[in-house]
C-alpha positions as CSV (number, residue, x, y, z in Angstrom):
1,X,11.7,198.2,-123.7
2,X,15.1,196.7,-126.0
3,X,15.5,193.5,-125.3
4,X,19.1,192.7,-123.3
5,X,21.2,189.4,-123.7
6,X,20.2,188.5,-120.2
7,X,16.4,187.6,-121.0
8,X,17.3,186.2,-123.9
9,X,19.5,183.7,-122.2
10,X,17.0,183.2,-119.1
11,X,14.1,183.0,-121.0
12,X,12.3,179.6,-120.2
13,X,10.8,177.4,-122.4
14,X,6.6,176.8,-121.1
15,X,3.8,175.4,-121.5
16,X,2.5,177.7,-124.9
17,X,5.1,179.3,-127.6
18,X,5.5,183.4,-125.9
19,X,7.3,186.8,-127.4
20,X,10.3,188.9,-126.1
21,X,9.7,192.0,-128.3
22,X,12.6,194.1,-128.9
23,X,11.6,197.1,-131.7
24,X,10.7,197.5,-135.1
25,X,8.8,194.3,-134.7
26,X,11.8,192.3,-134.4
27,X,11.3,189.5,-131.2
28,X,12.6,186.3,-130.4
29,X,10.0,183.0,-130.3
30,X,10.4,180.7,-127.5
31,X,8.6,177.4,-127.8
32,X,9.1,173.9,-127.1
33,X,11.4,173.6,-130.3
34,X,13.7,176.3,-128.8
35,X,14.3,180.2,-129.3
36,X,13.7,181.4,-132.8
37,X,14.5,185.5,-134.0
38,X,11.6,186.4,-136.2
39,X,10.9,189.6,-137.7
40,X,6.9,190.9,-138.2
41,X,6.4,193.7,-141.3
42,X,4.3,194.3,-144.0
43,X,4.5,194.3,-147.5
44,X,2.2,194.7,-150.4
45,X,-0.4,195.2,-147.7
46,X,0.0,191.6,-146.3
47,X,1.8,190.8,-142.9
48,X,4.8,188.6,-143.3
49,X,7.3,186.6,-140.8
50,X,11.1,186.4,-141.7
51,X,12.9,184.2,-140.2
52,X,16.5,185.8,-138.4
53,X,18.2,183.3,-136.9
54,X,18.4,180.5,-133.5
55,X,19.1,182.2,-130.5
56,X,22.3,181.0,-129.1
57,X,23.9,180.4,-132.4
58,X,22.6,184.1,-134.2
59,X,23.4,186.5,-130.8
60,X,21.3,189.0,-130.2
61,X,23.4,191.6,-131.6
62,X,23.5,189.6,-135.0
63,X,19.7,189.4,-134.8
64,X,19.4,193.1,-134.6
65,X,22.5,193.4,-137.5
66,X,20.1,191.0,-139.8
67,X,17.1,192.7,-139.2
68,X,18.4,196.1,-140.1
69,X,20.0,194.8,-143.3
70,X,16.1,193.4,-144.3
71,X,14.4,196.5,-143.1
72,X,17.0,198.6,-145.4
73,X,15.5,196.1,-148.2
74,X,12.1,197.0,-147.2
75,X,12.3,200.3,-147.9
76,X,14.3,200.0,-151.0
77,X,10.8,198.4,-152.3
78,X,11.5,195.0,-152.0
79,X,9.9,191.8,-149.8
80,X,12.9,191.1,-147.6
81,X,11.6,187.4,-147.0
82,X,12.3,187.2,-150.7
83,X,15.4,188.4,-151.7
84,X,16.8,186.3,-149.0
85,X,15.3,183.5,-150.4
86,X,17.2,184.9,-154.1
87,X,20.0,184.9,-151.8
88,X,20.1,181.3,-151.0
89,X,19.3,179.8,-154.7
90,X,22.6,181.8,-155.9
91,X,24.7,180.3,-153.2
92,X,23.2,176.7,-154.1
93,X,23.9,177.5,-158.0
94,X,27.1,179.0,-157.5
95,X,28.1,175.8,-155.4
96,X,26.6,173.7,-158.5
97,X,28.5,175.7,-160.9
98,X,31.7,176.1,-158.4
99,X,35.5,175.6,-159.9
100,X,35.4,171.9,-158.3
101,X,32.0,170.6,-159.1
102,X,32.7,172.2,-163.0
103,X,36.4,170.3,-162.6
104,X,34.7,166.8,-161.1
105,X,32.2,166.7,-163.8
106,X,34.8,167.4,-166.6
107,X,37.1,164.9,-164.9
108,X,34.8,162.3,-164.9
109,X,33.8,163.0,-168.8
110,X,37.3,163.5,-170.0
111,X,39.3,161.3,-168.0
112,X,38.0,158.0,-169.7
113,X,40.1,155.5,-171.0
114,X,43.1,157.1,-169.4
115,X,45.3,155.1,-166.9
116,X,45.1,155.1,-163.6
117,X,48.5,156.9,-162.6
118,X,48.1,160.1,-165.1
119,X,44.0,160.5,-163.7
120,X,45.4,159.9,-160.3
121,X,48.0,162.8,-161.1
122,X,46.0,165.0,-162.5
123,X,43.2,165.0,-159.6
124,X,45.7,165.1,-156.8
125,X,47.3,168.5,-158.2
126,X,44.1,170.1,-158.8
127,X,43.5,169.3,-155.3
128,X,46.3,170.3,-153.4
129,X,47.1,173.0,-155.6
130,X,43.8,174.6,-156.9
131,X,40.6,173.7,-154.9
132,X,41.7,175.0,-151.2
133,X,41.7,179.0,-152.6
134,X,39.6,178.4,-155.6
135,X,37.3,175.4,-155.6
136,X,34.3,176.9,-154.2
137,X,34.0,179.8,-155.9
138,X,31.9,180.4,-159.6
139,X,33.8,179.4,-162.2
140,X,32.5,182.5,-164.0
141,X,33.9,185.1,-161.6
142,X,37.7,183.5,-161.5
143,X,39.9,185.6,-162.7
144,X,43.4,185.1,-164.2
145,X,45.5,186.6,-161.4
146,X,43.7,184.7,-158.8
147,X,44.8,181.0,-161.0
148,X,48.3,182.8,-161.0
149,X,48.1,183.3,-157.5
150,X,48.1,179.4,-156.8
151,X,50.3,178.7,-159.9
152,X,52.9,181.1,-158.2
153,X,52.7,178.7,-155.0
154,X,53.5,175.4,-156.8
155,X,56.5,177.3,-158.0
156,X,57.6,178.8,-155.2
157,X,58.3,174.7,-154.1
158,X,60.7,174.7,-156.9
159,X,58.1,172.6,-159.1
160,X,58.0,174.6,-162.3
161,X,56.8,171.9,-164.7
162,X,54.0,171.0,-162.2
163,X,53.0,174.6,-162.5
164,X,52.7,174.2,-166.4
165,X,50.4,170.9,-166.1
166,X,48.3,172.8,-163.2
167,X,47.9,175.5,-165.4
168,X,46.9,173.4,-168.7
169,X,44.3,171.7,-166.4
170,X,42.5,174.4,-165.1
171,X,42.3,175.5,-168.7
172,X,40.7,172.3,-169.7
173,X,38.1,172.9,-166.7
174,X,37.2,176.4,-168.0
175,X,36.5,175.5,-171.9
176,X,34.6,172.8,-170.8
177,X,32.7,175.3,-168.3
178,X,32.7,177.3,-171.5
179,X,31.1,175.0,-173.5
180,X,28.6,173.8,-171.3
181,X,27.4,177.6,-170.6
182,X,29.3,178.2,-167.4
183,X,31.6,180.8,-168.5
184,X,32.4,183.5,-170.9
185,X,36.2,182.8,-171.1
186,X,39.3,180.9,-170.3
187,X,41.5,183.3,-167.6
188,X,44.4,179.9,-167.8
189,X,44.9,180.6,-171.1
190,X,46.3,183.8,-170.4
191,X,49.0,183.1,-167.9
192,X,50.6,180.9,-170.6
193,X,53.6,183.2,-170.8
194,X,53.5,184.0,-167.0
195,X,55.2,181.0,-166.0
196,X,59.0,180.2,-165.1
197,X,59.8,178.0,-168.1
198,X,61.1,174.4,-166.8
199,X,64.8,173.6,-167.2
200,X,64.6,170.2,-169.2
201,X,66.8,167.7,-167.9
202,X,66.9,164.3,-168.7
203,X,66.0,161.4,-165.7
204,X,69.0,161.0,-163.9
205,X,70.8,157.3,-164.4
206,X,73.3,155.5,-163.9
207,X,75.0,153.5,-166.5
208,X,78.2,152.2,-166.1
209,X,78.1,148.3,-165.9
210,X,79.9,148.1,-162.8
211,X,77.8,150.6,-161.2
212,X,74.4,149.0,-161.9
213,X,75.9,145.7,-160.4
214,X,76.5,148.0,-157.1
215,X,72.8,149.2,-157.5
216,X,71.4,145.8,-158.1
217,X,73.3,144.0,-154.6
218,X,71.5,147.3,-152.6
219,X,68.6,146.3,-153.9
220,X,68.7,143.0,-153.0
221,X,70.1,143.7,-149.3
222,X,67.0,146.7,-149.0
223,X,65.4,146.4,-145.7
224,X,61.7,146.9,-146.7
225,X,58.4,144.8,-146.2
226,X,58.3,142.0,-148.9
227,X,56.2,144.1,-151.1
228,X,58.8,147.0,-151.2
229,X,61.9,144.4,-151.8
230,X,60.3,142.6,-154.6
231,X,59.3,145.8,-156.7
232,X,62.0,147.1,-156.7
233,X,63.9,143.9,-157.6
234,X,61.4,143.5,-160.2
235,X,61.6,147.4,-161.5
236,X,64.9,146.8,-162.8
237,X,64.3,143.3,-164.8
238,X,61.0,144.8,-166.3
239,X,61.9,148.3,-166.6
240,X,57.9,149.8,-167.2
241,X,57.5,152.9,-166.0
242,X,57.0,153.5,-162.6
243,X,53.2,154.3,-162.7
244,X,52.5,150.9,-164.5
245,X,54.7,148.8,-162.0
246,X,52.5,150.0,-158.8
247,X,49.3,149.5,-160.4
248,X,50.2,146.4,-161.9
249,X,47.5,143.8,-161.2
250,X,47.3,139.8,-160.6
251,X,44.7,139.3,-163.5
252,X,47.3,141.0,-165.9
253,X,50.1,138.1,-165.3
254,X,50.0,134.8,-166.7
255,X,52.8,133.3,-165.1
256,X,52.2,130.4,-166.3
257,X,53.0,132.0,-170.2
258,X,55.2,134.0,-168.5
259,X,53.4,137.1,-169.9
260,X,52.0,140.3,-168.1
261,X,49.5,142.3,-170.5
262,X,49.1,146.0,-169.5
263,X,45.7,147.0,-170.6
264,X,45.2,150.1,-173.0
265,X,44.4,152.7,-170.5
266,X,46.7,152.2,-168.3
267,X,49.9,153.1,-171.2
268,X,50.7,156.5,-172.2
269,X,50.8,155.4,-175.4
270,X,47.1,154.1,-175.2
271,X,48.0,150.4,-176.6
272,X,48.0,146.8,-174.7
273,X,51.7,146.2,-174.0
274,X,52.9,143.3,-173.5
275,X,55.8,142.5,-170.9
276,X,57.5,139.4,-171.3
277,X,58.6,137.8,-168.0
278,X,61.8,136.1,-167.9
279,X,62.1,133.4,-165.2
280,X,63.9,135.8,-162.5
281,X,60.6,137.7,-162.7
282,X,58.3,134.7,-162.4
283,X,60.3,134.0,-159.7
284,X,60.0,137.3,-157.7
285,X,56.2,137.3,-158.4
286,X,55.8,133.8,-157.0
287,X,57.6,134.5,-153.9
288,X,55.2,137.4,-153.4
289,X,51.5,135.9,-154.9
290,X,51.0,133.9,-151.4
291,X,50.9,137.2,-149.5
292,X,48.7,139.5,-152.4
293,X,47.2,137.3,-154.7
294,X,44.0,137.4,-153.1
295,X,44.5,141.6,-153.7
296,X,43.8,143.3,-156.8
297,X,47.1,144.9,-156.8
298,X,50.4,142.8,-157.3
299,X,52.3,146.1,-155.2
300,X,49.3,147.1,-152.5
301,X,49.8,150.1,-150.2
302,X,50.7,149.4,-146.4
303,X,47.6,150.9,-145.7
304,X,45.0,149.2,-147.5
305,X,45.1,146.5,-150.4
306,X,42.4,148.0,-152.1
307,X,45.2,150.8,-153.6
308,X,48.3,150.7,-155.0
309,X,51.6,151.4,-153.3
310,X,52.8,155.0,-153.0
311,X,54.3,156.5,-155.9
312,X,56.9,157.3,-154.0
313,X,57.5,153.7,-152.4
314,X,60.4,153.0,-154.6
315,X,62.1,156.6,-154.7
316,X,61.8,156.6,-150.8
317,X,63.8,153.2,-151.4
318,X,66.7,154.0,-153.1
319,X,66.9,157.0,-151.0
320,X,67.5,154.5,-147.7
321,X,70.0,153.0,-150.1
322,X,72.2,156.4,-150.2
323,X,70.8,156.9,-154.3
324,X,70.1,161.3,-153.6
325,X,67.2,161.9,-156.0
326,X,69.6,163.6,-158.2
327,X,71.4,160.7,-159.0
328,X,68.5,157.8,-159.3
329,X,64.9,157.5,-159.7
330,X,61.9,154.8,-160.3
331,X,62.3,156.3,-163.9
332,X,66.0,155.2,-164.3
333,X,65.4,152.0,-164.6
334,X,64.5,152.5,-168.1
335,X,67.2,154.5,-169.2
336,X,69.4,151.7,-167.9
337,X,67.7,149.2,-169.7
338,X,67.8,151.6,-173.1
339,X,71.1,152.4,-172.5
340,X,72.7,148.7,-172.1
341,X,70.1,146.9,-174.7
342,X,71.3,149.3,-177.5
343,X,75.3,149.2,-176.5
344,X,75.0,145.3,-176.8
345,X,73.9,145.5,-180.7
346,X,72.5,142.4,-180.0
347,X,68.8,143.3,-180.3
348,X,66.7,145.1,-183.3
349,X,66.4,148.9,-181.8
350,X,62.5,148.8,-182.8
351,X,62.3,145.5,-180.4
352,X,64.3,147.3,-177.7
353,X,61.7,150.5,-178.5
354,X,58.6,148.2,-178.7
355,X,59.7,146.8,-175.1
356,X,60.4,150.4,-173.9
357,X,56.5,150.9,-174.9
358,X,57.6,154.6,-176.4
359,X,54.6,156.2,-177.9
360,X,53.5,155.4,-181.3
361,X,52.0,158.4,-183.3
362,X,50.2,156.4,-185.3
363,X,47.5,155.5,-182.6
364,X,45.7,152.8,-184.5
365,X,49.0,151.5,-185.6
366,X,49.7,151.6,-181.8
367,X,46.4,149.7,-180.9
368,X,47.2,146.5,-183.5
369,X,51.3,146.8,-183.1
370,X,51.4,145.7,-178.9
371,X,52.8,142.6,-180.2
372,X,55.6,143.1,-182.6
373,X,58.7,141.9,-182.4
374,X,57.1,140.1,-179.7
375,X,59.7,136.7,-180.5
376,X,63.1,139.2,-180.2
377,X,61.4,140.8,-177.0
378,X,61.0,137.5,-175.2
379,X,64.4,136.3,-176.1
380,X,65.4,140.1,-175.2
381,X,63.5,140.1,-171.9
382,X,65.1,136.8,-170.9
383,X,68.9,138.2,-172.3
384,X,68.3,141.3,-169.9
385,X,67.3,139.3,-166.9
386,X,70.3,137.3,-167.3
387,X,72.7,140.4,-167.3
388,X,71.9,141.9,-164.5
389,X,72.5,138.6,-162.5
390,X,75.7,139.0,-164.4
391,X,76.4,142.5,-163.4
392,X,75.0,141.7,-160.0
393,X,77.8,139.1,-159.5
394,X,80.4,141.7,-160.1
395,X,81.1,141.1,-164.3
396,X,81.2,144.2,-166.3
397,X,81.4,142.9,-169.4
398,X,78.3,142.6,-172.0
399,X,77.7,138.6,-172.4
400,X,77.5,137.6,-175.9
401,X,73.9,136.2,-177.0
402,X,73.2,132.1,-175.6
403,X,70.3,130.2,-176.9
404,X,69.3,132.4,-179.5
């Protein structure tokens, strides 16, 4: 007699393991362990036990589904017990050889000697943007319009250049899959021309004298915890790119030689830059070493000192200060600083470029060069820290060169 739902579930556990038989030789163990759906058959002339499932969690109607499936197999010719057991070692190599784990092991190969913001970039996209539809799946059996599927996403937010860089990482994933055996082909490369083509537009600035001295007073009046107020009173006086302000760290500044050294990896040009500090940064950095110098970070999240701020601490900033994103960024800084240093003609342009840490082509010029002009930069540095007090106190005139 079939078994029904209703022994299953009121079948108790004794003394010795017993049998509800259903048919076909399918029947559900009850022992001490629990209830267990096991399957009886013969193959090759020897008897042999498959295992179905654990009675709540497989129902019985899922036993009896499972148990069709492997007699089907049976009489295809095969041993059911074993091409279940096939089953499983694909699933565990195509988790091995999945998108992610072929994308973690390239990232971790690939991503050496690169600085901390453009790694921390390029993870974070591949896994917002990629790994929720894609990551699990064989990197062998991903096709192009799946990739242009979640490329199509990130557009559809209005982030067309993100797109690009999503799409030039996932093709980086694949020839290394390629290359390590993992896959016949690259499907990002084809979607190169199946992407909206970004609109370049410059970072947006401001530059009139009179309006940085407006900029400069909001910063100083910003109501933020101390580690908010003094990057961004710093951002502007050392004008780095954003990345390299938030991951700046206490063993790079000698404040005593009023120096900070960026190491190597952490530049997009892949050189040691050095960042004079004039004394208006010394001073911002001692006013905040009592609270994180015992951190690694100079600028440590809100959450936890063991990571940098946001990199969108300083953005959300000037946004409280009534900057729209459209007008000002972290990034503008620079342009400022580019801007003003050149229309002074006071200063070499290759110092004002040096400082500016704009990439050098020549990369083991790059590696040896962190220095130059190193003299014209410090005088420079200290120059530029001493206009914007200037422009801060409402003057919007360029002040000729003192102590030079």
């Amino acid at each position: 007699m079939p078994l029904t739902d209703t022994a299953c579930r009121q079948a108790k556990i004794k003394g010795k393991p017993y049998k509800l038989t259903d048919s076909g030789g399918l029947y559900l163990l009850v022992n001490q362990a629990g209830k267990y759906w096991r399957w009886d058959y013969r193959y090759l002339g020897k008897r042999q036990t498959m295992a179905l499932g654990v009675y709540p969690e497989t129902s019985l109607a899922k036993a009896r589904e499972r148990h069709r499936g492997a007699r089907e197999t049976l009489m295809a010719g095969a041993d059911p017990a074993q091409a279940k057991r096939a089953v499983k070692r694909q699933a565990k190599l195509a988790a091995f050889h999945s998108f992610e784990a072929v994308a973690t092991d390239w990232f971790a190969k690939h991503m050496v000697g690169r600085s901390e913001s453009h790694k921390e970039r390029i993870w974070n996209r591949l896994e917002a943007d990629i790994f929720p539809w894609l990551g699990k799946r064989p990197v062998n059996e991903i096709e192009a319009s799946e990739i242009l599927e979640c490329l199509r996403r990130i557009e559809a937010r209005g982030a067309i250049e993100t797109a690009g860089r999503v799409r030039w990482s996932c093709s980086k994933v694949f020839r290394y899959a390629i290359a390590a055996g993992l896959a016949k082909n690259d499907p990002a490369e084809l979607l190169k021309g199946a992407l909206s083509r970004p609109t370049m537009t410059p970072f947006p600035t401001i530059t009139d004298p009179v309006a940085v001295g407006a900029l400069l007073r909001a910063l100083d009046g910003l109501q933020a915890t101390l580690v908010v107020r003094c990057a961004a009173r710093l951002a502007p006086i050392v004008f780095v790119r954003p990345g390299e302000l938030r991951h700046a760290e206490w063993t790079e500044m000698d404040l005593d030689k009023a120096e900070w050294r960026i190491p190597a990896e952490k530049m997009k040009s892949r050189a040691t830059h050095v960042v004079p500090l004039p004394t208006q940064a010394i001073g911002i950095l001692r006013e905040l070493k009592p609270l994180t110098g015992a951190a690694k970070y100079v600028f440590p999240g809100e959450r936890t000192r063991e990571r940098p701020m946001s990199e969108n601490t300083i953005n959300a900033a000037l946004r409280r200060l009534g900057y729209a994103k459209d007008e000002f960024t972290g990034h503008s800084f620079r342009k400022i600083a580019s801007t003003l240093l050149n229309e002074s003609h006071l200063w070499h342009r290759d110092a004002i470029e040096r400082q500016l840490a704009h990439g050098e082509r020549d990369e083991v010029r790059a590696a040896y060069n962190y220095a130059e002009y190193l003299p014209e930069r410090k005088k420079m540095m200290q120059w530029w820290a001493d206009y914007l007090d200037h422009l801060k106190a409402g003057a919007d005139l360029i002040p000729t060169l003192r102590g030079a």
